[in-house]
PDB file of N, CA, C and O in Angstrom:
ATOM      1  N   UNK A   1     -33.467  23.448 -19.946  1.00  0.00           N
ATOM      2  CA  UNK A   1     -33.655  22.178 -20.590  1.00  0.00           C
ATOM      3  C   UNK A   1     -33.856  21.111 -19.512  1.00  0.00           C
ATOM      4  O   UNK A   1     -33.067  21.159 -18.568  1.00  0.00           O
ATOM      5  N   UNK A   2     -34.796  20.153 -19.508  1.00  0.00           N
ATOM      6  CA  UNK A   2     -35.438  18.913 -18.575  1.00  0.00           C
ATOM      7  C   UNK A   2     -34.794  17.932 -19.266  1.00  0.00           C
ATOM      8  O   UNK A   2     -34.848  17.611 -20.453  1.00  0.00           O
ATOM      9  N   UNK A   3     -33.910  17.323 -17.944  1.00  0.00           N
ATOM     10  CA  UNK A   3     -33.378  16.136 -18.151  1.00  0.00           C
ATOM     11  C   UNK A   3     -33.577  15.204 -17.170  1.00  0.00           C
ATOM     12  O   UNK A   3     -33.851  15.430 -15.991  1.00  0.00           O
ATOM     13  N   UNK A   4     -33.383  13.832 -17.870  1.00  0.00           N
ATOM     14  CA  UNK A   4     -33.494  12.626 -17.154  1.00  0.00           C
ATOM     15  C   UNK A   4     -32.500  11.384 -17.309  1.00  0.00           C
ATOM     16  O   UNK A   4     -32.406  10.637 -18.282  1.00  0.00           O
ATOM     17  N   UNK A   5     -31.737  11.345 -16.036  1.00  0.00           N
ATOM     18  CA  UNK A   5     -30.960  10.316 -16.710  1.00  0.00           C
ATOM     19  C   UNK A   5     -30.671   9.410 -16.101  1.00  0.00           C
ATOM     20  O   UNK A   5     -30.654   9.624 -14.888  1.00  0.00           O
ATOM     21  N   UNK A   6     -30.306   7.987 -16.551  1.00  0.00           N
ATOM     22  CA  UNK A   6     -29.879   6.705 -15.555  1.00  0.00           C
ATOM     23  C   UNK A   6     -28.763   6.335 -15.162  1.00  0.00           C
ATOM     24  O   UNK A   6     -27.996   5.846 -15.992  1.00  0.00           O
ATOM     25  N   UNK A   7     -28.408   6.451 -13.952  1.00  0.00           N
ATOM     26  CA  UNK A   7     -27.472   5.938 -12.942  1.00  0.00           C
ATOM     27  C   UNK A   7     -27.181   4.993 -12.924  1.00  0.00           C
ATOM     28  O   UNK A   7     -28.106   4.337 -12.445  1.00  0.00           O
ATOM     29  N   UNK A   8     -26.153   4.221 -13.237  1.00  0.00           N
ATOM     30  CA  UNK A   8     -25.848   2.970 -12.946  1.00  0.00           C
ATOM     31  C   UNK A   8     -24.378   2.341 -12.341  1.00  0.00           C
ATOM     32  O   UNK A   8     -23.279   2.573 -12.845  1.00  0.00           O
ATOM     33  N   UNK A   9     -24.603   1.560 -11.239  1.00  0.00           N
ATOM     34  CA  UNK A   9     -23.608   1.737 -10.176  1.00  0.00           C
ATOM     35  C   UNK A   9     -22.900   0.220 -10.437  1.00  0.00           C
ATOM     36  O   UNK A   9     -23.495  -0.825 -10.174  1.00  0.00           O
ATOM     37  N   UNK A  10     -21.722   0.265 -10.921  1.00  0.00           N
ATOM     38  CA  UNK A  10     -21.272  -1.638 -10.713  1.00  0.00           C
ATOM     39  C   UNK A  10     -20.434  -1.618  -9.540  1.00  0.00           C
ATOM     40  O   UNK A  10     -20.526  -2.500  -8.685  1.00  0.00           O
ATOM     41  N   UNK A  11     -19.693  -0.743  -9.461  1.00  0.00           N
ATOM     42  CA  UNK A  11     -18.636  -1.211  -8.044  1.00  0.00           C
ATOM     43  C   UNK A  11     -18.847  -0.225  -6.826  1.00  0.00           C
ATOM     44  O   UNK A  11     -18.020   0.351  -6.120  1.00  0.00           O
ATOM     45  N   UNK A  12     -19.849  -0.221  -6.816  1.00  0.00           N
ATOM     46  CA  UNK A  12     -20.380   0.218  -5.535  1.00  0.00           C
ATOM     47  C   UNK A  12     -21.941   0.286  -5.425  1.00  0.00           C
ATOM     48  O   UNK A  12     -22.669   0.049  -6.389  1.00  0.00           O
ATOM     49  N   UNK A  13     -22.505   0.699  -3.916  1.00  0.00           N
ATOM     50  CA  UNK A  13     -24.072   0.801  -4.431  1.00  0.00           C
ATOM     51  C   UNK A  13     -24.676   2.005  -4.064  1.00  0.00           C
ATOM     52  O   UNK A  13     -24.065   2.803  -3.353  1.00  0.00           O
ATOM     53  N   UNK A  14     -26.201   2.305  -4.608  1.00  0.00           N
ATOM     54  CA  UNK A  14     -26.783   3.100  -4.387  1.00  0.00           C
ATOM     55  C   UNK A  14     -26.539   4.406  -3.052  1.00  0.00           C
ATOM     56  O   UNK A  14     -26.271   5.597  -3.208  1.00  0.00           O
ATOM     57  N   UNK A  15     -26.694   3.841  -2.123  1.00  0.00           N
ATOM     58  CA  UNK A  15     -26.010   4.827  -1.045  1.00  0.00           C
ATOM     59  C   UNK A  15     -24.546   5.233  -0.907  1.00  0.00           C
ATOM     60  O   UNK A  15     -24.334   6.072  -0.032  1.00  0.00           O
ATOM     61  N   UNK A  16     -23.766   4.912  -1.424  1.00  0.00           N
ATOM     62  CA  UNK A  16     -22.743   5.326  -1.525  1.00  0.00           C
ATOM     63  C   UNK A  16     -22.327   6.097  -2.466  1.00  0.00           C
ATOM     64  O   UNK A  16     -21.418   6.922  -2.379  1.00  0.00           O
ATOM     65  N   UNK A  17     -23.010   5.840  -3.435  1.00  0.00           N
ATOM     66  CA  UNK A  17     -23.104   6.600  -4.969  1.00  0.00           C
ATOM     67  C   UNK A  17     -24.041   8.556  -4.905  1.00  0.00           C
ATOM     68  O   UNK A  17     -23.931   9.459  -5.735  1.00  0.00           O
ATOM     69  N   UNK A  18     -24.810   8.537  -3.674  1.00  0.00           N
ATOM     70  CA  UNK A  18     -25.607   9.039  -3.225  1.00  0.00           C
ATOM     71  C   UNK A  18     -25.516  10.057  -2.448  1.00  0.00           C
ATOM     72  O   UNK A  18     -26.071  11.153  -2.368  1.00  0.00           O
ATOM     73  N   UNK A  19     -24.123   9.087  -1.478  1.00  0.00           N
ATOM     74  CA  UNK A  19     -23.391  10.083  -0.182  1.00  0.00           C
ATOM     75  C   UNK A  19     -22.593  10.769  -1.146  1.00  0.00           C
ATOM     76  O   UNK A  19     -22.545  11.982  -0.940  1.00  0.00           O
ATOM     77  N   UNK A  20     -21.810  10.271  -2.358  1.00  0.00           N
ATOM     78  CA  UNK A  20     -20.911  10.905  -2.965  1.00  0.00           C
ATOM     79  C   UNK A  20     -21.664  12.175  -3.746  1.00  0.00           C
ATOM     80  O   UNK A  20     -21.130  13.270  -3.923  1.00  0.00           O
ATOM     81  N   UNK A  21     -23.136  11.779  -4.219  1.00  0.00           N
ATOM     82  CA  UNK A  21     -23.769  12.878  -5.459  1.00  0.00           C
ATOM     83  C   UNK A  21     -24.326  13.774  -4.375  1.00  0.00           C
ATOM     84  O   UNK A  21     -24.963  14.734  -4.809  1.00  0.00           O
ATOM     85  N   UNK A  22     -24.244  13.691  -3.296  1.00  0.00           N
ATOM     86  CA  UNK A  22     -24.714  14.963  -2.015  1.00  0.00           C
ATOM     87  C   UNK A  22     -23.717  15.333  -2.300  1.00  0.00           C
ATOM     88  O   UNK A  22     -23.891  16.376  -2.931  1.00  0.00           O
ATOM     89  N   UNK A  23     -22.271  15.015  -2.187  1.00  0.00           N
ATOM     90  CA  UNK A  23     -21.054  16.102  -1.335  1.00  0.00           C
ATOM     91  C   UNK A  23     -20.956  16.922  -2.286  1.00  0.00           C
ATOM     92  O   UNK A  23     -20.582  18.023  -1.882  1.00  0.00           O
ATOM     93  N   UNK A  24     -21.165  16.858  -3.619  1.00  0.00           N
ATOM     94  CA  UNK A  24     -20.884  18.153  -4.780  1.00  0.00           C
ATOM     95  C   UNK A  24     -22.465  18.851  -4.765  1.00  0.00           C
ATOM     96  O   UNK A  24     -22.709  19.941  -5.283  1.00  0.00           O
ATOM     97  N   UNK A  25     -23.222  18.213  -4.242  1.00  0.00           N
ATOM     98  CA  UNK A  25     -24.751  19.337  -4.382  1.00  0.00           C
ATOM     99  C   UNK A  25     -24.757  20.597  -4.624  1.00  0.00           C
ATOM    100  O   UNK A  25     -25.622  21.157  -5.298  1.00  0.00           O
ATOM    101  N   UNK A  26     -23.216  21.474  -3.778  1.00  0.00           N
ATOM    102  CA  UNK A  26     -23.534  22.891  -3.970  1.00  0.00           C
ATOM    103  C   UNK A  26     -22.827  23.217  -4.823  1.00  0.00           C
ATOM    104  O   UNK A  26     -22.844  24.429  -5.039  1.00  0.00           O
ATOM    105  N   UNK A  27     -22.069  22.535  -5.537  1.00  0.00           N
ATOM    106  CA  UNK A  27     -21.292  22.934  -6.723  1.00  0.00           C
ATOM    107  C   UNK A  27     -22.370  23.218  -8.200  1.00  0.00           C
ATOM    108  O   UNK A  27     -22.427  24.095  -9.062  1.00  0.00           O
ATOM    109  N   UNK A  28     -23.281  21.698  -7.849  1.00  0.00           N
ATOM    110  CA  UNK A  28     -24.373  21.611  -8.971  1.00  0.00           C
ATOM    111  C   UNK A  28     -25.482  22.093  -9.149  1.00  0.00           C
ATOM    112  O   UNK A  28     -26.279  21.913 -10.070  1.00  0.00           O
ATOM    113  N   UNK A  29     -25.571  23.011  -7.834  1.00  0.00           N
ATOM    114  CA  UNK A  29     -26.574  23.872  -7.837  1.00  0.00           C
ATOM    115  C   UNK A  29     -26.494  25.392  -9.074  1.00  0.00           C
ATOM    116  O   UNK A  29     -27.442  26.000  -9.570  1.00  0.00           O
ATOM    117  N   UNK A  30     -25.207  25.592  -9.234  1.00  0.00           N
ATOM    118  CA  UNK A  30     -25.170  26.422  -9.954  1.00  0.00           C
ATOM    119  C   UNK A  30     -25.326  26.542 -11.410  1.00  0.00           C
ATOM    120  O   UNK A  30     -25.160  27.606 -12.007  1.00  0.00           O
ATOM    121  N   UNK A  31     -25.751  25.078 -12.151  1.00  0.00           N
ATOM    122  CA  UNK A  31     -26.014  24.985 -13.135  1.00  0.00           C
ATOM    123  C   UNK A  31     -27.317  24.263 -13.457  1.00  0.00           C
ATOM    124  O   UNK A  31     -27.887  24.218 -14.547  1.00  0.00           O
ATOM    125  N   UNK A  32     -27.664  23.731 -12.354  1.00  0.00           N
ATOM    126  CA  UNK A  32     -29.039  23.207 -12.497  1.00  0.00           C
ATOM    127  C   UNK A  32     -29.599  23.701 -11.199  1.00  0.00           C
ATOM    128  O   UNK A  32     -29.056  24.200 -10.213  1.00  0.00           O
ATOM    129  N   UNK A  33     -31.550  23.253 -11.651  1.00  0.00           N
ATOM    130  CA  UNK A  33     -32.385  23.510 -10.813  1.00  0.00           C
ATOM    131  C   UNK A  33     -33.306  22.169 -10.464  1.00  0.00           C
ATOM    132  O   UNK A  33     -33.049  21.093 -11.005  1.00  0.00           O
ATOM    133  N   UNK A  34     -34.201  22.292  -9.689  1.00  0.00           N
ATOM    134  CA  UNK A  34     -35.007  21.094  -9.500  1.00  0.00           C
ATOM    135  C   UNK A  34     -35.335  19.912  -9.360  1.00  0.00           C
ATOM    136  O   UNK A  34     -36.426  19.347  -9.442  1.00  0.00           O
ATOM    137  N   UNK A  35     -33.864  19.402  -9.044  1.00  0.00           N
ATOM    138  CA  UNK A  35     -33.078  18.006  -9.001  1.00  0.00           C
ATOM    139  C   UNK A  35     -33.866  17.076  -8.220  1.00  0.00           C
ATOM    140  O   UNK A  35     -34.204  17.517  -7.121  1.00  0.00           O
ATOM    141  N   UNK A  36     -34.281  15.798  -8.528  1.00  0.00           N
ATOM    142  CA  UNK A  36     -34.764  14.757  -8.260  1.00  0.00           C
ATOM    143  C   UNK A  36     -34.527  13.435  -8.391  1.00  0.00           C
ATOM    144  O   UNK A  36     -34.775  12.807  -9.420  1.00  0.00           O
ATOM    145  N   UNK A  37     -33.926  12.839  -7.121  1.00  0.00           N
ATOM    146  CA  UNK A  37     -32.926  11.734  -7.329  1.00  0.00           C
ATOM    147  C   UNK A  37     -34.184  10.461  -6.719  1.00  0.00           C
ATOM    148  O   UNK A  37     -34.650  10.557  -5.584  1.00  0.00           O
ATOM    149  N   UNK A  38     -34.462   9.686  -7.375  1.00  0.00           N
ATOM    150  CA  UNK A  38     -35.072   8.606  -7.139  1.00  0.00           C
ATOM    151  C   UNK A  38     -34.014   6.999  -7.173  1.00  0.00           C
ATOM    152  O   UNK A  38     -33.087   6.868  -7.972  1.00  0.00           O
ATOM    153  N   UNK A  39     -34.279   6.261  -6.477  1.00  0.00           N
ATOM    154  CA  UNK A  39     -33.644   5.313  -5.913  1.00  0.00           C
ATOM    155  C   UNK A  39     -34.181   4.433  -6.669  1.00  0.00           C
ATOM    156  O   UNK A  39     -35.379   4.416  -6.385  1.00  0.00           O
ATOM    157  N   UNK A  40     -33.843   3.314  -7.886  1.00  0.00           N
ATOM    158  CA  UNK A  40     -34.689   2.481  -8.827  1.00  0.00           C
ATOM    159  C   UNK A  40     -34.493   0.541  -7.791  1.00  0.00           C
ATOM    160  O   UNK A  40     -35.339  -0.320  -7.550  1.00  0.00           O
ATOM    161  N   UNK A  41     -32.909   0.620  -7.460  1.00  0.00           N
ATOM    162  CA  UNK A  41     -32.160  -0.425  -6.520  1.00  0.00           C
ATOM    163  C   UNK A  41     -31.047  -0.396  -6.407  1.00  0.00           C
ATOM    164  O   UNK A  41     -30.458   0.454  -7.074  1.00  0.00           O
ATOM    165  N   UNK A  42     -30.363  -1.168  -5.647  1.00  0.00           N
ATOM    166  CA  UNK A  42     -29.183  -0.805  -4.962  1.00  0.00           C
ATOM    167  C   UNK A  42     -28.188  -0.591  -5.950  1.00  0.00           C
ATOM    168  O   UNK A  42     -27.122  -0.086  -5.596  1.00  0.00           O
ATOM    169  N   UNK A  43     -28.428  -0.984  -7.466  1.00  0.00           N
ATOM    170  CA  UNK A  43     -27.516  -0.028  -8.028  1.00  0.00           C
ATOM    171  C   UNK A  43     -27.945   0.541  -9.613  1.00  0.00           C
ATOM    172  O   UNK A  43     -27.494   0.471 -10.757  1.00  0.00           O
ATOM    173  N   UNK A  44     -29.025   1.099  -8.948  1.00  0.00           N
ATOM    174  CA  UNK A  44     -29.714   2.158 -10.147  1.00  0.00           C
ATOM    175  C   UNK A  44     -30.412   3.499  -9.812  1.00  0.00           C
ATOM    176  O   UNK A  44     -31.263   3.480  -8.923  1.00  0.00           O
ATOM    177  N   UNK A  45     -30.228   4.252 -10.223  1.00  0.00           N
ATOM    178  CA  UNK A  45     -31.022   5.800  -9.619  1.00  0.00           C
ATOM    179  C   UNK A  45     -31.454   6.677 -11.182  1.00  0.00           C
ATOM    180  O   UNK A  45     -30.955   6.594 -12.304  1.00  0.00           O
ATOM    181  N   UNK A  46     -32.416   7.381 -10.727  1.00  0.00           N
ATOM    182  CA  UNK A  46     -32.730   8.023 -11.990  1.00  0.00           C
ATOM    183  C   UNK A  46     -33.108   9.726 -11.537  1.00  0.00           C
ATOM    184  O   UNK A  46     -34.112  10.082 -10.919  1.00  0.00           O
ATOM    185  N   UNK A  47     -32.089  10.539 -12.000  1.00  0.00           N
ATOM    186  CA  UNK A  47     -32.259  11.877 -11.859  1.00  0.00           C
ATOM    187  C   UNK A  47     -33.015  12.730 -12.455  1.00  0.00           C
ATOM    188  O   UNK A  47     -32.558  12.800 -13.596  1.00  0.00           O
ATOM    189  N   UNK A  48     -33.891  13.414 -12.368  1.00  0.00           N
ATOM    190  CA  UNK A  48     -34.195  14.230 -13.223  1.00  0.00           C
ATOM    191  C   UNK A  48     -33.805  16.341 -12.685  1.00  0.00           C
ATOM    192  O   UNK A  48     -33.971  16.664 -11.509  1.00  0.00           O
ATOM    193  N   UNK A  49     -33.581  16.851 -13.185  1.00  0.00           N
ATOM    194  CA  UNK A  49     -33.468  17.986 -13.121  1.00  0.00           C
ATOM    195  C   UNK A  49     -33.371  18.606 -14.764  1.00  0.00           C
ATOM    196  O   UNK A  49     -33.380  18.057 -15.866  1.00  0.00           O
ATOM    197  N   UNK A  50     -33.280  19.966 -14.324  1.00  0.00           N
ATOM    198  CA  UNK A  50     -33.510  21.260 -14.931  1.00  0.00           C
ATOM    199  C   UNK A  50     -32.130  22.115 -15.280  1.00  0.00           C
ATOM    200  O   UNK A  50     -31.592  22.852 -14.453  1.00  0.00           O
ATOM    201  N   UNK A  51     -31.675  21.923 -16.527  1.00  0.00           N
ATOM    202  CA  UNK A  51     -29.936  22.840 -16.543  1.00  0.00           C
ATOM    203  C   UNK A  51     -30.415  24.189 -17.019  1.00  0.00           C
ATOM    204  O   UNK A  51     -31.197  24.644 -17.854  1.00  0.00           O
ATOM    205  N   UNK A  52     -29.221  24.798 -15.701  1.00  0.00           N
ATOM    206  CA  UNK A  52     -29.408  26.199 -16.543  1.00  0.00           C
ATOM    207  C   UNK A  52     -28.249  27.097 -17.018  1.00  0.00           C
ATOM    208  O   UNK A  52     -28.360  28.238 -17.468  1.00  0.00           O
ATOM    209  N   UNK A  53     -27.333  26.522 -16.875  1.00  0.00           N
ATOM    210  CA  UNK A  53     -25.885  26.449 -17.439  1.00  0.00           C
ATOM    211  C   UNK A  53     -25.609  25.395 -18.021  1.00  0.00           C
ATOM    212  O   UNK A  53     -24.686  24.852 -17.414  1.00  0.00           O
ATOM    213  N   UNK A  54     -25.949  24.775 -18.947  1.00  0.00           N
ATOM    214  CA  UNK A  54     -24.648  23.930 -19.574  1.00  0.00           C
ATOM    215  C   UNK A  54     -23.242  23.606 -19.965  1.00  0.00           C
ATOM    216  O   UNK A  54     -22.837  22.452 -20.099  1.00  0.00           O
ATOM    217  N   UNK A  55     -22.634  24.509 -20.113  1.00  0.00           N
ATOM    218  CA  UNK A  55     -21.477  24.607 -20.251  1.00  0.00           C
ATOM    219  C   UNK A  55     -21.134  24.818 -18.649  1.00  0.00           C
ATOM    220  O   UNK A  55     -20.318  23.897 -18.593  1.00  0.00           O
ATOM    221  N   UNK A  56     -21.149  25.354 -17.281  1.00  0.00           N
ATOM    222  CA  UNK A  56     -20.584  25.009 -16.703  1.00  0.00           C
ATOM    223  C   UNK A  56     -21.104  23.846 -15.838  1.00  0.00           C
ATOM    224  O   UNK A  56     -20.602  23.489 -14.773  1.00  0.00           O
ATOM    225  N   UNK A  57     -22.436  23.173 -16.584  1.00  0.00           N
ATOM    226  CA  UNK A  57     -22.493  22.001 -15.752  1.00  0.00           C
ATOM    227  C   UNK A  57     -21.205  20.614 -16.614  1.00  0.00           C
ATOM    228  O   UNK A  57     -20.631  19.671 -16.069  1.00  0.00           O
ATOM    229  N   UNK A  58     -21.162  21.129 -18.251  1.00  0.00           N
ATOM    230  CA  UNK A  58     -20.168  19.997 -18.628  1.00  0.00           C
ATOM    231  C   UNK A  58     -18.775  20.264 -17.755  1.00  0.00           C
ATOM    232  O   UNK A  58     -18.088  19.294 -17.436  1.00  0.00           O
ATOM    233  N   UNK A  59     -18.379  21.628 -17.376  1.00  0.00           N
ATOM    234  CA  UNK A  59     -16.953  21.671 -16.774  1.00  0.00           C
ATOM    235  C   UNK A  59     -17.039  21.107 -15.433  1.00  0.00           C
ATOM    236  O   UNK A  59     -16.110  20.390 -15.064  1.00  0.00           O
ATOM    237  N   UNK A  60     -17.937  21.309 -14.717  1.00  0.00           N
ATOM    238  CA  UNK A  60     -17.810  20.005 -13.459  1.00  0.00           C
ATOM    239  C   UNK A  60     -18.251  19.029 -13.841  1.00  0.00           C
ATOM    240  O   UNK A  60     -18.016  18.434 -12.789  1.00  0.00           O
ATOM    241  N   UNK A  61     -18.725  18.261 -14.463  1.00  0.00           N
ATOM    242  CA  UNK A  61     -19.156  16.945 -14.970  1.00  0.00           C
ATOM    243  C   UNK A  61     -18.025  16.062 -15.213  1.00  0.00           C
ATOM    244  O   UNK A  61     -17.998  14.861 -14.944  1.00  0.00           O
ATOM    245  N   UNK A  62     -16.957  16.848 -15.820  1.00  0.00           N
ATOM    246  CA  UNK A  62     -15.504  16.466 -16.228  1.00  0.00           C
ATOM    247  C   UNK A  62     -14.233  16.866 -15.581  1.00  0.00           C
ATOM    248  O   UNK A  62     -13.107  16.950 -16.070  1.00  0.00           O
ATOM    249  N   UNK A  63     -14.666  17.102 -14.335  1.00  0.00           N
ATOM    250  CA  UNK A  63     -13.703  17.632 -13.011  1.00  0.00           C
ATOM    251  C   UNK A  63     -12.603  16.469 -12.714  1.00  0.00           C
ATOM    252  O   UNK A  63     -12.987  15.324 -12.951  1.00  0.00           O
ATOM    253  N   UNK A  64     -11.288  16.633 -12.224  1.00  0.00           N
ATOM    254  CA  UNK A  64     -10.993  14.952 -12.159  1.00  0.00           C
ATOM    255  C   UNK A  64     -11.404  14.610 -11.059  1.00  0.00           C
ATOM    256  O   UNK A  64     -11.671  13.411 -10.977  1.00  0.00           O
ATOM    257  N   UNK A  65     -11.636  15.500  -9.736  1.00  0.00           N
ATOM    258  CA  UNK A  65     -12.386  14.412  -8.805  1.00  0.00           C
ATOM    259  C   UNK A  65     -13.592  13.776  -9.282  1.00  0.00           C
ATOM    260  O   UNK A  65     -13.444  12.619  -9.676  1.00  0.00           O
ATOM    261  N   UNK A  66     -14.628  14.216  -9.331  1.00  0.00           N
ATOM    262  CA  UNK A  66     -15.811  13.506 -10.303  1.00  0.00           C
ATOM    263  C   UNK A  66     -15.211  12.532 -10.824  1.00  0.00           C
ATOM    264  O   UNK A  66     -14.975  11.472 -10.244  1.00  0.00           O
ATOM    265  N   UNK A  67     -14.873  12.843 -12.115  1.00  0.00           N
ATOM    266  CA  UNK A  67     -14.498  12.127 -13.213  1.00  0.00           C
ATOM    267  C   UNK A  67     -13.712  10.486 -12.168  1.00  0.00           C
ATOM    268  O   UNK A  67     -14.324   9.435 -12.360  1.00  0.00           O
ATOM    269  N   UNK A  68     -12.532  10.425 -11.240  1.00  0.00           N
ATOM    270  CA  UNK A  68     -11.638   9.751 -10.968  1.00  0.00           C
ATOM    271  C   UNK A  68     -13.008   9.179  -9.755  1.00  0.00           C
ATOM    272  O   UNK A  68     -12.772   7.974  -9.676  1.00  0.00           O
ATOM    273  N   UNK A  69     -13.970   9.402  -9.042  1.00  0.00           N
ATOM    274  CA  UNK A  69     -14.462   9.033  -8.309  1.00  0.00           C
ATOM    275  C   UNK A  69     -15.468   7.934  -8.850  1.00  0.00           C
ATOM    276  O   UNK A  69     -15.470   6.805  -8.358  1.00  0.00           O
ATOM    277  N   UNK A  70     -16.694   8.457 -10.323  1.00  0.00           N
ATOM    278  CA  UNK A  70     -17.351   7.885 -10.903  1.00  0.00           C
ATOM    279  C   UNK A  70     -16.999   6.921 -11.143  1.00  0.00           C
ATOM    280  O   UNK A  70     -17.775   5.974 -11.014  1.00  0.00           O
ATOM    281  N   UNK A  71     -15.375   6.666 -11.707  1.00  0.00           N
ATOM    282  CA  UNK A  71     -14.466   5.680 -12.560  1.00  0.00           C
ATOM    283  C   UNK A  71     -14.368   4.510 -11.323  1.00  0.00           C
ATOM    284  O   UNK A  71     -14.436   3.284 -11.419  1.00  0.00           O
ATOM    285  N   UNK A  72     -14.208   5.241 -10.307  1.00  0.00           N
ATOM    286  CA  UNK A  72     -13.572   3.952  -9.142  1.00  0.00           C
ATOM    287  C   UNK A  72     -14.867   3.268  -8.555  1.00  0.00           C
ATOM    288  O   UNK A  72     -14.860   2.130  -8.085  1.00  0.00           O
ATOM    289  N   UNK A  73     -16.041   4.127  -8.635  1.00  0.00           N
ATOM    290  CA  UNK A  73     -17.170   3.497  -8.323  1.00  0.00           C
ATOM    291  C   UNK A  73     -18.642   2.768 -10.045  1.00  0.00           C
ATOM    292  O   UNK A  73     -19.863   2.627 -10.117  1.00  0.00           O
ATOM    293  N   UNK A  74     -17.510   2.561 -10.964  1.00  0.00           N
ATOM    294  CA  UNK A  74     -18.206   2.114 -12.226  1.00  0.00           C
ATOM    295  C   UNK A  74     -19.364   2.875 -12.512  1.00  0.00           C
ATOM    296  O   UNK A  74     -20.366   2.354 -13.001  1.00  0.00           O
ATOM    297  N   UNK A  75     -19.292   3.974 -12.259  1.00  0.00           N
ATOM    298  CA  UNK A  75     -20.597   4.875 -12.806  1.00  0.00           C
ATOM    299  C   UNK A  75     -20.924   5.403 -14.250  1.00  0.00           C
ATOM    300  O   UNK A  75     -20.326   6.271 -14.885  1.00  0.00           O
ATOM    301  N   UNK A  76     -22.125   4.595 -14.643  1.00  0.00           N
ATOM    302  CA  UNK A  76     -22.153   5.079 -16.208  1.00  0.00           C
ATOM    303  C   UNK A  76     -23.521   5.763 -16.132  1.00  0.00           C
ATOM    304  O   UNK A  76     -24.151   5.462 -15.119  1.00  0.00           O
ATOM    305  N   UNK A  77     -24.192   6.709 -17.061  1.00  0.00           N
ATOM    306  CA  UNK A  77     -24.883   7.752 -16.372  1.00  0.00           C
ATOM    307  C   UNK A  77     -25.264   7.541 -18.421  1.00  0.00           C
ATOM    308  O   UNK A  77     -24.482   7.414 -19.363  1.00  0.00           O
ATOM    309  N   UNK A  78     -26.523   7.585 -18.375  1.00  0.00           N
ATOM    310  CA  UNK A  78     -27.193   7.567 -19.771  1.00  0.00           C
ATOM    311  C   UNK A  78     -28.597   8.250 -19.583  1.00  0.00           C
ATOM    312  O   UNK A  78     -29.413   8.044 -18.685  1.00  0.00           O
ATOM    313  N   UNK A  79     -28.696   9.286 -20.864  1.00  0.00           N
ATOM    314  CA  UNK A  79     -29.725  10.033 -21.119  1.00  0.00           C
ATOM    315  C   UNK A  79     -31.087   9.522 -20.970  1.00  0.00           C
ATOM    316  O   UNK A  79     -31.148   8.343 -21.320  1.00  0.00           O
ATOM    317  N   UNK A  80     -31.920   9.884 -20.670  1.00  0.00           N
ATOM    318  CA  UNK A  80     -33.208   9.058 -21.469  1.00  0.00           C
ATOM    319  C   UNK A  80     -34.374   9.641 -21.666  1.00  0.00           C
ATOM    320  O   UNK A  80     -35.279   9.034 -22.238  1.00  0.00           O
TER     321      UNK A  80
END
């Protein structure tokens, strides 16, 4: 399934949001493919990739590091 979705950063910005969505890369490799992170401004990005697990991309999605990291850096993340 091809997805696309919007990044949006309030308490922090783009590169930092960025350094953080690298450090799990190899975790998220295992449920998706073809990942494409475009930079919209310093606090917007728009991903697109390819899932090929869903269910274990929702169980890291909802990890508490994730989860407690997104929260401290205002990350809201919408379909589109």
């Amino acid at each position: 399934m091809q997805v696309t979705a919007k990044v949006t950063i309030e308490n922090s910005t783009y590169d930092e949001w960025y350094n953080f969505f690298l450090s799990y890369a190899g975790r998220r490799a295992d449920f998706i493919q073809n990942e494409k992170v475009e930079k919209i401004s310093s606090n917007e990005a728009k991903v697109s990739f390819e899932i090929i697990d869903l269910e274990g991309l929702t169980q890291l999605s909802a990890s508490k590091d994730i989860v407690d990291k997104e929260a401290e850096m205002g990350i809201t993340t919408e379909i589109v």
